[in-house]
FIPABA-399298 format. One line per 3 residues: their letters; for each residue x, y, z of N, C-alpha, C. Coordinates in nm, 2 decimals, decimal comma, m for minus. Layout:
! FIPABA-399298
a	X/Y/Z/X/Y/Z/X/Y/Z  ...
This chain:
! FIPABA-399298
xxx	m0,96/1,45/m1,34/m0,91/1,31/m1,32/m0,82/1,32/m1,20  m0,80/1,23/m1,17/m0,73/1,16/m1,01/m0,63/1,07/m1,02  m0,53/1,10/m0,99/m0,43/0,99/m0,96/m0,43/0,92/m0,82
xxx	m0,47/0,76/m0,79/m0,47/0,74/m0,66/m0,35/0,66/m0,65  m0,24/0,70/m0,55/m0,09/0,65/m0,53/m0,13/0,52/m0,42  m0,09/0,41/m0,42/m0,14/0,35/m0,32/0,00/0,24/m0,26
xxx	0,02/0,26/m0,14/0,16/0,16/m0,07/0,08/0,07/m0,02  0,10/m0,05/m0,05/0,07/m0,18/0,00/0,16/m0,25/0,03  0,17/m0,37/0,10/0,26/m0,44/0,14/0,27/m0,57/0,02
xxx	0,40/m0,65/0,01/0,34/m0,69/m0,13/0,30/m0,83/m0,12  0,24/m0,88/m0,04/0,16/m0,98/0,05/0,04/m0,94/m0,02  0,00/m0,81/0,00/m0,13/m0,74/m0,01/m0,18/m0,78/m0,18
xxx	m0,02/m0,70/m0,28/m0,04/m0,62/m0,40/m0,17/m0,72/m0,51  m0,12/m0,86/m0,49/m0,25/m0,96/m0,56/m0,38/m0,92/m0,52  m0,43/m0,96/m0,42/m0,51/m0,91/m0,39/m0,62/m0,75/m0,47
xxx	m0,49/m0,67/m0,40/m0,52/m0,55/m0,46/m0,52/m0,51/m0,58  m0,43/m0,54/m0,68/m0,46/m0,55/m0,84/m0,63/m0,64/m0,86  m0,63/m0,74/m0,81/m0,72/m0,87/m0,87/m0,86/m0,80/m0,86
xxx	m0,90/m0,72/m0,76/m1,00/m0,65/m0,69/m1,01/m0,54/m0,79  m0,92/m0,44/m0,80/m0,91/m0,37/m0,89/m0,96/m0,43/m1,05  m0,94/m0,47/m1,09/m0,93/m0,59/m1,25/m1,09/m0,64/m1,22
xxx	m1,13/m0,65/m1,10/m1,25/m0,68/m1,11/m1,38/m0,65/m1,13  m1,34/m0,48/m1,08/m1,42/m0,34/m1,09/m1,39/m0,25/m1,18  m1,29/m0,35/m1,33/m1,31/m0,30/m1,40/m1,16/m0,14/m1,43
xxx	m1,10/m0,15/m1,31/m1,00/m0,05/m1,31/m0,88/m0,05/m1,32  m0,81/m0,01/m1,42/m0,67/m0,06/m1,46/m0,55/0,01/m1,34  m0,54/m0,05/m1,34/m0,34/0,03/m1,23/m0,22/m0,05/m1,26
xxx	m0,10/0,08/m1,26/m0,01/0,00/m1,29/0,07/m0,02/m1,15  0,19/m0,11/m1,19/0,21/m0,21/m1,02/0,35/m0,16/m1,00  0,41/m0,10/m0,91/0,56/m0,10/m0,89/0,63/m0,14/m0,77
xxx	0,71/m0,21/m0,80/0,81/m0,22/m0,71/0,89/m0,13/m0,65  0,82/m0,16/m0,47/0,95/m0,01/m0,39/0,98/m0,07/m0,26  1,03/m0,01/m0,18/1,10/m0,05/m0,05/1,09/0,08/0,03
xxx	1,05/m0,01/0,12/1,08/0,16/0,25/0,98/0,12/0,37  1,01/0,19/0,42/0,93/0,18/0,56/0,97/0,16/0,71  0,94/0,13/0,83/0,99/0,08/0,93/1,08/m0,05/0,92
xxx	1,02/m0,18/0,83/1,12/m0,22/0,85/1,19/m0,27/0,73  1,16/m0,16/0,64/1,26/m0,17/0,56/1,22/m0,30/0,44  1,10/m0,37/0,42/1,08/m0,46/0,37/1,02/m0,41/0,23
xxx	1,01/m0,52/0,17/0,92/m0,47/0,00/0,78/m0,44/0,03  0,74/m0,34/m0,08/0,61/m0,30/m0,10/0,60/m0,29/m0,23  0,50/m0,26/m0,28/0,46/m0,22/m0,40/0,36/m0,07/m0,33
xxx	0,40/m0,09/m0,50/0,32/0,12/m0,52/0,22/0,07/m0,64  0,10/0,10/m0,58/0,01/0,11/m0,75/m0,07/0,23/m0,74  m0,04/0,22/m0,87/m0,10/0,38/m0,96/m0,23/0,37/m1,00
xxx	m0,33/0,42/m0,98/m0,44/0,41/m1,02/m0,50/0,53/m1,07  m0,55/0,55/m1,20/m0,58/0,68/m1,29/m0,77/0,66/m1,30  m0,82/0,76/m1,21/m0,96/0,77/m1,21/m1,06/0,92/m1,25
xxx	m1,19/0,86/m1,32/m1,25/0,98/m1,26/m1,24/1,00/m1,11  m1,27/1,14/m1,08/m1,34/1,18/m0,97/m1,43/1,09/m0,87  m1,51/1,09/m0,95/m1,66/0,99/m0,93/m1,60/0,88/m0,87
xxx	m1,47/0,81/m0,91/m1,41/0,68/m0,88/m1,33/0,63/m0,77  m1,33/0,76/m0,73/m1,21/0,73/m0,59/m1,25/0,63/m0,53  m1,37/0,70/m0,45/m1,44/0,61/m0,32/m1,43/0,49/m0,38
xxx	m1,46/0,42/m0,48/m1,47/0,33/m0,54/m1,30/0,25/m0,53  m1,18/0,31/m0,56/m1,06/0,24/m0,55/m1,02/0,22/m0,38  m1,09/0,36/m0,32/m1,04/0,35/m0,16/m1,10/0,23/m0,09
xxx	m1,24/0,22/m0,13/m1,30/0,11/m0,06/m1,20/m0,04/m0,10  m1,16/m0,08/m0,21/m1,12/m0,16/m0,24/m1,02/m0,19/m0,16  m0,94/m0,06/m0,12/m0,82/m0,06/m0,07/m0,80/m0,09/0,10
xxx	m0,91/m0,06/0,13/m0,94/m0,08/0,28/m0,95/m0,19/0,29  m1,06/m0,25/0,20/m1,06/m0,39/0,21/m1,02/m0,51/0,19  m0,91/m0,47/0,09/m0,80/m0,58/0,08/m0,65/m0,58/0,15
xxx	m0,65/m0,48/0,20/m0,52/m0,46/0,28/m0,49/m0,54/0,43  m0,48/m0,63/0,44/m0,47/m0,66/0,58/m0,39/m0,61/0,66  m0,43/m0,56/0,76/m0,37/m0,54/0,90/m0,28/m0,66/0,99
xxx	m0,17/m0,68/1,01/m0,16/m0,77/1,10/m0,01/m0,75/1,17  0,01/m0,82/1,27/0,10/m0,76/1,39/0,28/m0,85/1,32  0,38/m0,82/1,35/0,51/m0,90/1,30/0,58/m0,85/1,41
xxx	0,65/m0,94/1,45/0,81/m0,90/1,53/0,94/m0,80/1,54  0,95/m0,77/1,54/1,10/m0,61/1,53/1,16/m0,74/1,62  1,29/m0,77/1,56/1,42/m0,77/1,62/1,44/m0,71/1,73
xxx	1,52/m0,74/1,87/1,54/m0,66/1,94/1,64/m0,59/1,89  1,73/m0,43/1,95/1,84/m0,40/1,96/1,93/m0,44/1,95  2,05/m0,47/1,90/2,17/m0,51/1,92/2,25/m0,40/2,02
xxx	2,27/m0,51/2,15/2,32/m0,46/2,26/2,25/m0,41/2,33  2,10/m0,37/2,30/2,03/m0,32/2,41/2,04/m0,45/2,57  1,98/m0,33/2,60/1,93/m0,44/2,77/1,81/m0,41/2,84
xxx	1,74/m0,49/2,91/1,62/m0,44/2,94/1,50/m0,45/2,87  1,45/m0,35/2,84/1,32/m0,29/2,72/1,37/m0,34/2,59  1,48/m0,24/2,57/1,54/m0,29/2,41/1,56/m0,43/2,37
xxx	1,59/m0,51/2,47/1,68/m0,62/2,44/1,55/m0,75/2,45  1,46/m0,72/2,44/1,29/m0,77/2,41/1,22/m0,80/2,30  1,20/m0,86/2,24/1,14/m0,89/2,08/1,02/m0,77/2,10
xxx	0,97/m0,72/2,00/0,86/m0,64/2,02/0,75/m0,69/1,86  0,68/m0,66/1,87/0,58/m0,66/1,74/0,51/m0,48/1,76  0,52/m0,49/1,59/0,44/m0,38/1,50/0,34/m0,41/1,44
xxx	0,27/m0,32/1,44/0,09/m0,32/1,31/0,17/m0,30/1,20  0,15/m0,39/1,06/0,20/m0,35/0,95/0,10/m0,37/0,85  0,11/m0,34/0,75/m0,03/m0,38/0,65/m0,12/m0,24/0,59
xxx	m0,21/m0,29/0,54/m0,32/m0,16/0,52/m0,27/m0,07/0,44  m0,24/0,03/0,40/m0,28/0,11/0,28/m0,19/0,22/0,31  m0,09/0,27/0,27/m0,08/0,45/0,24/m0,11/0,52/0,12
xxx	m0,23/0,59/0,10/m0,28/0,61/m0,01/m0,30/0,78/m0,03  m0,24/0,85/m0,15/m0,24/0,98/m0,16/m0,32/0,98/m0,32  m0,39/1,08/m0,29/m0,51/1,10/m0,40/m0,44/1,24/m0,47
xxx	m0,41/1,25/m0,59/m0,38/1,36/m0,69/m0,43/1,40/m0,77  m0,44/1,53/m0,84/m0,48/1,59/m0,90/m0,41/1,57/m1,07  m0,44/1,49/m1,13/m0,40/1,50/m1,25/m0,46/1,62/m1,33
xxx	m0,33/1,72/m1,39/m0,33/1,83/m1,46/m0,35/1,82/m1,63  m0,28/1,66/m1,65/m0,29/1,64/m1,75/m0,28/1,51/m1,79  m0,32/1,43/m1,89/m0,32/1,32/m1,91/m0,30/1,25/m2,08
xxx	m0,19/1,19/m2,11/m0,16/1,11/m2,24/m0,14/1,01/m2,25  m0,20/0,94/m2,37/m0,16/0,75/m2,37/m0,09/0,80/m2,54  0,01/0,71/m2,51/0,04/0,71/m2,69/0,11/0,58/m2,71
């Protein structure tokens, strides 16, 4: 069995549950924070065969959107810094685990 960890943006997380729910595959949904800029995400947990990964990855690629957002300039910068800039944010950080063991009760 496989634990697939997956960081979405939480723009993304409907999507990515609904898709999941539709192929049949249960995950649970959590609320987290972190990243560049510090904004909400969700974490979902997805408990699979082996056989099933490719199966949650593809989902994940394809419901994740990619898209560009603004950074703030510096405070106080000048120059370069002192420039609005945009980041790629979006799409998936996804870590695949080895479940050792597994219980529902």
């Amino acid at each position: 069995m496989k634990l697939v960890v997956a960081i979405v943006q939480d723009q993304d997380a409907l999507a990515v549950l609904n898709a999941l729910a539709r192929q049949g595959l249960r995950a649970t949904k959590l609320a987290s924070t972190g990243g560049f800029l510090r904004e909400g995400n969700t974490t979902v947990l997805v408990g699979v065969e082996e056989d099933a990964v490719d199966r949650v990855l593809d989902i994940l690629r394809s419901t994740g959107s990619v898209r560009r957002e603004p950074v703030p300039p510096a405070e106080g910068g000048s120059g370069e810094e002192a420039r609005p800039a945009e980041v790629l944010v979006g799409g998936a950080t996804v870590f695949v685990l080895d479940v050792v063991r597994y219980a529902k009760f």
